[in-house]
Structures are given as structure tokens and as C-alpha cells.
KOLKE-188421 format. One record per residue (C-alpha): residue number from 1; residue in three letters; chain; x, y, z. Coordinates in steps of 0.5 Angstrom, whole numbers, plus 500, padded with zeros to 3 digits. Example, Ala and Ser with C-alpha at 12.3 -4.5 7.8 and 13.67 -1.06 7.14 Angstrom:
! KOLKE-188421
i,aa,ch,x,y,z
1,ala,A,525,491,516
2,ser,A,527,498,514
//
This chain:
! KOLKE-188421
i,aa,ch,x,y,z
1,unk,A,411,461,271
2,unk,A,411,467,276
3,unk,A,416,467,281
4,unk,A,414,466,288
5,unk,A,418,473,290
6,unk,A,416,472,298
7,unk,A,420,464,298
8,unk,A,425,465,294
9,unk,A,427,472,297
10,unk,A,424,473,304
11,unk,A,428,479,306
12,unk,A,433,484,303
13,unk,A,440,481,303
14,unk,A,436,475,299
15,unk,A,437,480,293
16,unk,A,443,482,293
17,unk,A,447,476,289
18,unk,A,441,477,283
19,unk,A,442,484,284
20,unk,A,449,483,282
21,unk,A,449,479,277
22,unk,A,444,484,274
23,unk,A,448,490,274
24,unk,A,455,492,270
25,unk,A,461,491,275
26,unk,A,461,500,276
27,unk,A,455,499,278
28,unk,A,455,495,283
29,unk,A,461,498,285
30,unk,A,458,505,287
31,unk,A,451,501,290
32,unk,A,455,497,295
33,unk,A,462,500,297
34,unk,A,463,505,303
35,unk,A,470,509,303
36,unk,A,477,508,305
37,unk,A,478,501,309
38,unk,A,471,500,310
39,unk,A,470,499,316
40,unk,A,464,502,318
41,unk,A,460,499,313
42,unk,A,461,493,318
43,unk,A,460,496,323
44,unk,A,454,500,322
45,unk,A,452,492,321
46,unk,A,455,490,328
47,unk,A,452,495,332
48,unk,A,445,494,329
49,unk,A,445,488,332
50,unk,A,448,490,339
51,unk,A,441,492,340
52,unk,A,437,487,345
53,unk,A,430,488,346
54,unk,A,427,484,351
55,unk,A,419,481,349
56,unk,A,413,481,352
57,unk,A,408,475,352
58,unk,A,402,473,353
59,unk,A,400,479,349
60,unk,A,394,476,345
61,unk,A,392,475,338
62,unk,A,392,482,334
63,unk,A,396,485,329
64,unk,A,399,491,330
65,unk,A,398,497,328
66,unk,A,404,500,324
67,unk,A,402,506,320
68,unk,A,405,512,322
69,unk,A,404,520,322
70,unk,A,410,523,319
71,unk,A,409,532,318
72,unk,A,402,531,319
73,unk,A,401,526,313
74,unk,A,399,519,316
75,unk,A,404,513,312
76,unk,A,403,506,312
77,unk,A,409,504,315
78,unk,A,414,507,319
79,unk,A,420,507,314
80,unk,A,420,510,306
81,unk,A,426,509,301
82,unk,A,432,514,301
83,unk,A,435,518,297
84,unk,A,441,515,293
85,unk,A,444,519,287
86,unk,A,445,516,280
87,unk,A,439,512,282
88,unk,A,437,511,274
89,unk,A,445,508,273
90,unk,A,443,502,278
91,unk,A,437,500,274
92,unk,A,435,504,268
93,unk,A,428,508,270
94,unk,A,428,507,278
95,unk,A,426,513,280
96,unk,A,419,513,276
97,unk,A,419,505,278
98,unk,A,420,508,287
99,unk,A,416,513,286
100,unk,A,410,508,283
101,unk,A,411,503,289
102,unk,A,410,510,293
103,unk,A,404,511,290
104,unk,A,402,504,292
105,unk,A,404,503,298
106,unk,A,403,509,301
107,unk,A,410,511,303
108,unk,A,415,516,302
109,unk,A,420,515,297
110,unk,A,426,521,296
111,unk,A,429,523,291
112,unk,A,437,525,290
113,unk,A,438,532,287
114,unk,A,443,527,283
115,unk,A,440,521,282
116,unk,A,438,521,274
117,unk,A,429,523,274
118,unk,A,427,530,275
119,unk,A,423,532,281
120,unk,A,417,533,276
121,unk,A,417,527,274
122,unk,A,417,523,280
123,unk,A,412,528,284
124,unk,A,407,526,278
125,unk,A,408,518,280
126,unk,A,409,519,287
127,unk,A,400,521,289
128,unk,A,404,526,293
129,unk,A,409,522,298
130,unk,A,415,525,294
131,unk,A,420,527,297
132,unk,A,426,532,294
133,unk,A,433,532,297
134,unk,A,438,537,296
135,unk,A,445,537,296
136,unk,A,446,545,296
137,unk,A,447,548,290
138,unk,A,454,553,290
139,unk,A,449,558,285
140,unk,A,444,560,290
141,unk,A,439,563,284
142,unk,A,440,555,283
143,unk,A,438,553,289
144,unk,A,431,558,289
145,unk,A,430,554,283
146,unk,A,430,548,286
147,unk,A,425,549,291
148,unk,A,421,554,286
149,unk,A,421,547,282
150,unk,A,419,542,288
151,unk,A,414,546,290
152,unk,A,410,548,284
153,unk,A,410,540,283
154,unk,A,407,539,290
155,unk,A,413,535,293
156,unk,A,412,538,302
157,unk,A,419,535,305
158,unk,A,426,536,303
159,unk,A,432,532,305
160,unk,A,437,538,306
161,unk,A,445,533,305
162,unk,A,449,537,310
163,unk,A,454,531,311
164,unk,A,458,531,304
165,unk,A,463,537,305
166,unk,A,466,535,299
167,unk,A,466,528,296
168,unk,A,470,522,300
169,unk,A,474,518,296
170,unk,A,471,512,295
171,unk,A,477,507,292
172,unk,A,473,502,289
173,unk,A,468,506,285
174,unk,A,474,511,283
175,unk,A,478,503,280
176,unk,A,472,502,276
177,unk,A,473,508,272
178,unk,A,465,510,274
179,unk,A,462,515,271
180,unk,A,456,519,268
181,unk,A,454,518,263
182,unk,A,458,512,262
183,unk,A,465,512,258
184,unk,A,465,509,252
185,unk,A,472,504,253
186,unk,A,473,498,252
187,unk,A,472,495,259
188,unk,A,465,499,260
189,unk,A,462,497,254
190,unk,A,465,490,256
191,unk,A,461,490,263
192,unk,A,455,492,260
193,unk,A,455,487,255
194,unk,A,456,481,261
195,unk,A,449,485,264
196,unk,A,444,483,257
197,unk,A,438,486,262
198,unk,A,440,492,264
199,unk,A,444,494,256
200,unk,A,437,492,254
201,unk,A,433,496,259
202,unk,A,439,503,258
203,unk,A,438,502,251
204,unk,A,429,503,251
205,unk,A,429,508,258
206,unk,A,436,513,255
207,unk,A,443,514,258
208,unk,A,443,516,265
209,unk,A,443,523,266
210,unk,A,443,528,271
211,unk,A,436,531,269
212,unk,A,435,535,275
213,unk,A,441,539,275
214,unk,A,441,540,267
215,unk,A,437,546,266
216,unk,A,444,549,270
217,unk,A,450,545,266
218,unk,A,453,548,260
219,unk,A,452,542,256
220,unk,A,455,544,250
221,unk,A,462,545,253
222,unk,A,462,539,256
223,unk,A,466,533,255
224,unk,A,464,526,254
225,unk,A,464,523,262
226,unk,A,465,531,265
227,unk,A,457,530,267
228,unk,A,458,528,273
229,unk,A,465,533,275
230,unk,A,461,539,272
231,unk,A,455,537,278
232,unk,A,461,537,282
233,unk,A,461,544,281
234,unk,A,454,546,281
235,unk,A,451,542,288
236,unk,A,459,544,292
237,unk,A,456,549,297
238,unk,A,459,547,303
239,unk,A,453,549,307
240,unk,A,453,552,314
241,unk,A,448,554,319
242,unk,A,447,561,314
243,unk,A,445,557,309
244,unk,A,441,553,313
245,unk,A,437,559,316
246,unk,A,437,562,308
247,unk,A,434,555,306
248,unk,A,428,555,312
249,unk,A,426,562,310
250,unk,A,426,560,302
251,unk,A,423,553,303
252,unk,A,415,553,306
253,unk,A,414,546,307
254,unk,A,417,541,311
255,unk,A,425,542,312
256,unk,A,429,536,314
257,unk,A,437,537,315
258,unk,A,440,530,314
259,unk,A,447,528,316
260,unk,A,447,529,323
261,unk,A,450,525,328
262,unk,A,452,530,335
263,unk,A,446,533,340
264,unk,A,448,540,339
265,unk,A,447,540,332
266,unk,A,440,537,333
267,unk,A,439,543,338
268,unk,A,442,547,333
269,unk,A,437,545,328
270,unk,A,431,546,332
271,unk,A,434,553,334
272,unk,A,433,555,326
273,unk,A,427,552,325
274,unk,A,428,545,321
275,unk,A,421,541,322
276,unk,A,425,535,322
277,unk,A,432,532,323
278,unk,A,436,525,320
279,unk,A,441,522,325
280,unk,A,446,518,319
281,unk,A,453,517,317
282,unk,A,451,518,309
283,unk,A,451,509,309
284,unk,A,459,508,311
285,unk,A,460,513,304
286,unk,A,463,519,307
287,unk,A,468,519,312
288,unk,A,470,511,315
289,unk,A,472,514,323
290,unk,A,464,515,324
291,unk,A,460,512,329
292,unk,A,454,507,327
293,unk,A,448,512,326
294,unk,A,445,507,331
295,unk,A,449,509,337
296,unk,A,449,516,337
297,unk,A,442,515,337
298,unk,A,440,516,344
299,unk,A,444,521,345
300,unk,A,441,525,340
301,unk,A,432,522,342
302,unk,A,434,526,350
303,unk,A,437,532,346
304,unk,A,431,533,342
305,unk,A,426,530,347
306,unk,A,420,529,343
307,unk,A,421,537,340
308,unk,A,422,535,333
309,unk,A,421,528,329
310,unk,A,427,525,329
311,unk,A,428,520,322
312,unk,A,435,514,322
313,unk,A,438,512,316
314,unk,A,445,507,315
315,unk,A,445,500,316
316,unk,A,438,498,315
317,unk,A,437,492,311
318,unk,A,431,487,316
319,unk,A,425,490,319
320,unk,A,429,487,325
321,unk,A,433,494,325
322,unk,A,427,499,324
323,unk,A,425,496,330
324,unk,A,431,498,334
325,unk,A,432,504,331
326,unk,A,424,506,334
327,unk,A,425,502,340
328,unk,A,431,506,341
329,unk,A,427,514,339
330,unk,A,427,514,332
331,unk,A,420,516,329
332,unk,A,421,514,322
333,unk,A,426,510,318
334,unk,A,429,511,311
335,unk,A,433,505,306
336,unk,A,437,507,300
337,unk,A,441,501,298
338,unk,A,436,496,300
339,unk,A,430,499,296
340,unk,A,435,499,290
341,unk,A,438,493,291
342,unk,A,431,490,289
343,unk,A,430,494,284
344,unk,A,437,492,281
345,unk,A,434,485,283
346,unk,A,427,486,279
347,unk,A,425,490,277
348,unk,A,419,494,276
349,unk,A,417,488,281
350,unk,A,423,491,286
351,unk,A,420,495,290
352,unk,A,413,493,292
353,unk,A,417,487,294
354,unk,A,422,491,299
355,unk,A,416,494,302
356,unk,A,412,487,302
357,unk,A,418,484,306
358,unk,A,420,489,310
359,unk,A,413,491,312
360,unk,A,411,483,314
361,unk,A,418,482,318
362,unk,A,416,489,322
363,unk,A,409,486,324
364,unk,A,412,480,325
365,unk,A,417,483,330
366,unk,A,412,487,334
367,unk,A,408,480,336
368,unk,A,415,477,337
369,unk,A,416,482,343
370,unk,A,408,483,344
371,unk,A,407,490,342
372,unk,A,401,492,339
373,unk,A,404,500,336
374,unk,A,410,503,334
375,unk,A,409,508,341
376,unk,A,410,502,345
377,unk,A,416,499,343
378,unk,A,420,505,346
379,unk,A,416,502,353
380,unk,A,421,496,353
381,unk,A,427,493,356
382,unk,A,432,494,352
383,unk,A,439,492,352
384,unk,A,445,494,348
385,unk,A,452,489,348
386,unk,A,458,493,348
387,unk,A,463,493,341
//
């Protein structure tokens, strides 16, 4: 008998205590924790819901129109799945099933220069709505190669990472011992084996690699679980405003520089030529002292003033939130923990599901405060209670 997905998980966080019980604990681990104390986990959550949007009656029966036309390319929703590294490790082939939800949905879906699919592989599935993001490779002919290899495959936008200057310290993954590939110790073949499904389903697609980034690693002087310290050393190129202006002349496509939470580094973005910028604090995984990705926010729609499309990202878990960070100035949303966490869920079936549920409750939202297009909910009245 199939499952009523809709009934039984009607939004995302409905996913998350299957998505658990699906996963080994290291996995879960990395998915779901931020850093240090994790304070702005929950606070990227409470300032979400600080934002009070004001609905519109009598607006009549209609169903609004949420398409969206992002660097020319015209998308079926204002949101796609973000970029998340080790992706293959939270669900074993994930990558290749976001990228066919992509292909069927019609929505972007960003694939991590460290999550465990190559970007030939994903563009082939994605019907030309991938995206590649790139953590900047210390190497530079590494990185030419990177772009050489995203164009030849048809990717057009790449997310530049600029918030990672090394990694955070992120305590829970580190007391799990996560690592990739996984270390064959007594406690992980343990964890693996309480998660028969996800044992099962790493044993039919592989051990998760990072696949990207292995034509550029000395795979035969490395030691079992030094995969991941070795693309540490690749992808640690402490960016600048140089590299970035190096990457705009190398990179012919769409160039978005993710990370970023200061107008004057929007307008500095814009100064160099980027086509696009995300306004994000890495989802609470970097530096915990960070204001919510939504309350500088504002601050950055009057900076750009509609000069470049600004994109949001950290928090998001119901279409509600799309709705604020639009209504607030944003053009377009991303999800990454939402779009795995349901594919941790269920599978094939995870994303499609993510997409259908976030795609009914944005729609559903729009009636709700009597608006009829995306454009239109910049016109309300919108009210923000204090933290």
C-alpha cells in the first residue's frame, strides 16, 4: 500500500524523526547541527518568525502565480535545493535523485564542490537546472578546471562559498568521529548496521567520495579516512576580493557569491561584476555570533536596489519562510537541509515530496495575505517584533 506522503508529512520538519531513524547517528550529526553553542541555529528560526505580514481580503478566487525568472531562466517556484557538502553521506546517491527532481519540478538544485556526485553527472540529470558551487580551490589551474568542467557540461550558474575562511569547529560532528569515507571502527560499522536501509543502499551505490575533487587527490598516498583532510587542503584558498575578480574573468556564466551578510559587501559585489549574490550565514554551521541571514536582510535589498537578484538561504523550513524573506526583498530562496532531510526520509521519493509541500504552502500563503504574484508581496505591510 503507498503512503499518503501529503497526510503524513505535510511539511518538512514532519521528515525529520523518520529522517533519523533512517541514517547512521554520524550522519545525522553533520546534517542537523550548527557550531559551537548553537545559538543561531535557533535564532536564525526565531527571527524567521519575527516577521509579520499583514494580509489583504476580499482578493477573490484565483491561484497565484509563482513562477519565477531567475538570470533569465524562468523556474516554476521561487525556491531551489541548496548546496550541501557529503550529500552522498546522508542518503546514498542524492545528488543524482535532486537532480532528477530538478529535471522534474523545474527548479534549480546546487550541487557542492564537496558533496560526493560530480557535476557531469548531476548536469546530465538536472534538464539544464544545475547549478555548481565552488569552494575555491588553493590550486588555481585546479580551479580553471573546475569552471572548464561546468561549462563543458552546460551548468550557467555557479555559487562562489565565500563565508568558509577555514572550517568551524562544529563539536558534535567532531565527537561522532565523521569522516569520509567512513572509518571502519567498531562503533560506525555498529551505527551503520542499526540503519539496515541506508547499509543497504551504500553497499548497492558505493562508499560516498568526494568525486569532484578526485582527479586533483593523490589518492595513492592516502590514509583510510584522510579523504576528507586531503580536500581540506585542495578547496582552502582563503578568497578575496582578487580571487573573485579572477573567477568573473574565467567564469562566462551566471556568477553568484554566496555568504554574505554586509551591504558594503553587496556593493562590492556588484563593483566586480558578480550576476547575483546569497545573503546566508552557511545555515548557523560557521561562526555561531552571526546575525539571522533574515535580519540583515533589509539592509542589504536597499543596498542593491534592485541592481543585482539577491538570493536568501539559513532557516528556511516552511513556504511561510519563502514568503518572508520575498516579502522582505528577496528574489529567490535556497534549502539545503530541508531538501536532504527528505531525502533521508524517503528516498527517491524526497525530493518531489520537499518541492510538492513547499510549493502548496507558498501558494497556500499567497491566498492567505491576498496576493496574486511573487511582486506583490513586497507591497504589504510588514511588521517585524523585536528578538
Amino acid at each position: 500500500m503507498r503512503v499518503d506522503l501529503k497526510g503524513r508529512y505535510p511539511a518538512l520538519p514532519y521528515l525529520y524523526d523518520r529522517a533519523r531513524a533512517r541514517i547512521p547517528h554520524f550522519a545525522w550529526e553533520y546534517l542537523e547541527s550548527g557550531t559551537g553553542p548553537e545559538t543561531l541555529l535557533t535564532r536564525n528560526r526565531a527571527a524567521l518568525d519575527a516577521v509579520r505580514l499583514t494580509p489583504q481580503v476580499l482578493a477573490g478566487n484565483y491561484v497565484p502565480d509563482v513562477s519565477t525568472t531567475l538570470f533569465g531562466k524562468t523556474y516554476s517556484v521561487p525556491f531551489g535545493a541548496g548546496p550541501v557538502g557529503l550529500t552522498g553521506l546522508m542518503w546514498p546517491g542524492a545528488e543524482l535523485m535532486l537532480a532528477r527532481t530538478a529535471a522534474r519540478k523545474g527548479m534549480p538544485f546546487g550541487l557542492s564542490g564537496v558533496a560526493t556526485e560530480t557535476p557531469e553527472a548531476v548536469a546530465a540529470l538536472a534538464d539544464g537546472n544545475a547549478w555548481f558551487q565552488l569552494y575555491t580551490p588553493s590550486d588555481n589551474s585546479i580551479r580553471r578546471d573546475l569552471l572548464r568542467r561546468c561549462q563543458a557540461v552546460g551548468i550557467e550558474t555557479l555559487l562562489v562559498t565565500v563565508d568558509v575562511p577555514l572550517n568551524s569547529t562544529r563539536e558534535r560532528q567532531s565527537r561522532v568521529g565523521l569522516s569520509v569515507p567512513p572509518k571502519m571502527t567498531p562503533l560506525t560499522i555498529f551505527r551503520a548496521a542499526m540503519r539496515p536501509a541506508w547499509s543497504l543502499a551504500t553497499l548497492r551505490h558505493g562508499i560516498p567520495r568526494f568525486k569532484s575533487l578526485e582527479p586533483y587527490m593523490d589518492l595513492g598516498h592516502m590514509s583510510t579516512g584522510g579523504a576528507a583532510q586531503m580536500v581540506g587542503r585542495i578547496v582552502d584558498g582563503r578568497p578575496t576580493w582578487d580571487t573573485m575578480r579572477k573567477i568573473r574573468e574565467e567564469w562566462p556564466g551566471n556568477l553568484v557569491i554566496k555568504g554574505l551578510l554586509r551591504p558594503e559587501e553587496a556593493a562590492k559585489a556588484i563593483e566586480i561584476g558578480a550576476d547575483g549574490i546569497v545573503v546566508s550565514n552557511h545555515g548557523a554551521r560557521q561562526f555561531d555570533a552571526c546575525p539571522a541571514s533574515i535580519e540583515v536582510l533589509p539592509s542589504i535589498v536597499a543596498e542593491v536596489s534592485g541592481r543585482i537578484p539577491i538570493l536568501f538561504d539559513s532557516g528556511i523550513e516552511w513556504g511561510l519562510d519563502i514568503i518572508r524573506a520575498l516579502a522582505l526583498g528577496a528574489d529567490f530562496c535556497l534549502l539545503g537541509r530541508g531538501f536532504l532531510m527528505a531525502v533521508a526520509a524517503l528516498g527517491e521519493r524526497g525530493g518531489d515530496h520537499a518541492y510538492d509541500i513547499l510549493r502548496a504552502d507558498v501558494e497556500n500563503n499567497m491566498v492567505q495575505l491576498g496576493v496574486r504574484t511573487i511582486s506583490e508581496l513586497r507591497n504589504l505591510d510588514i511588521h517585524v517584533d523585536p528578538l
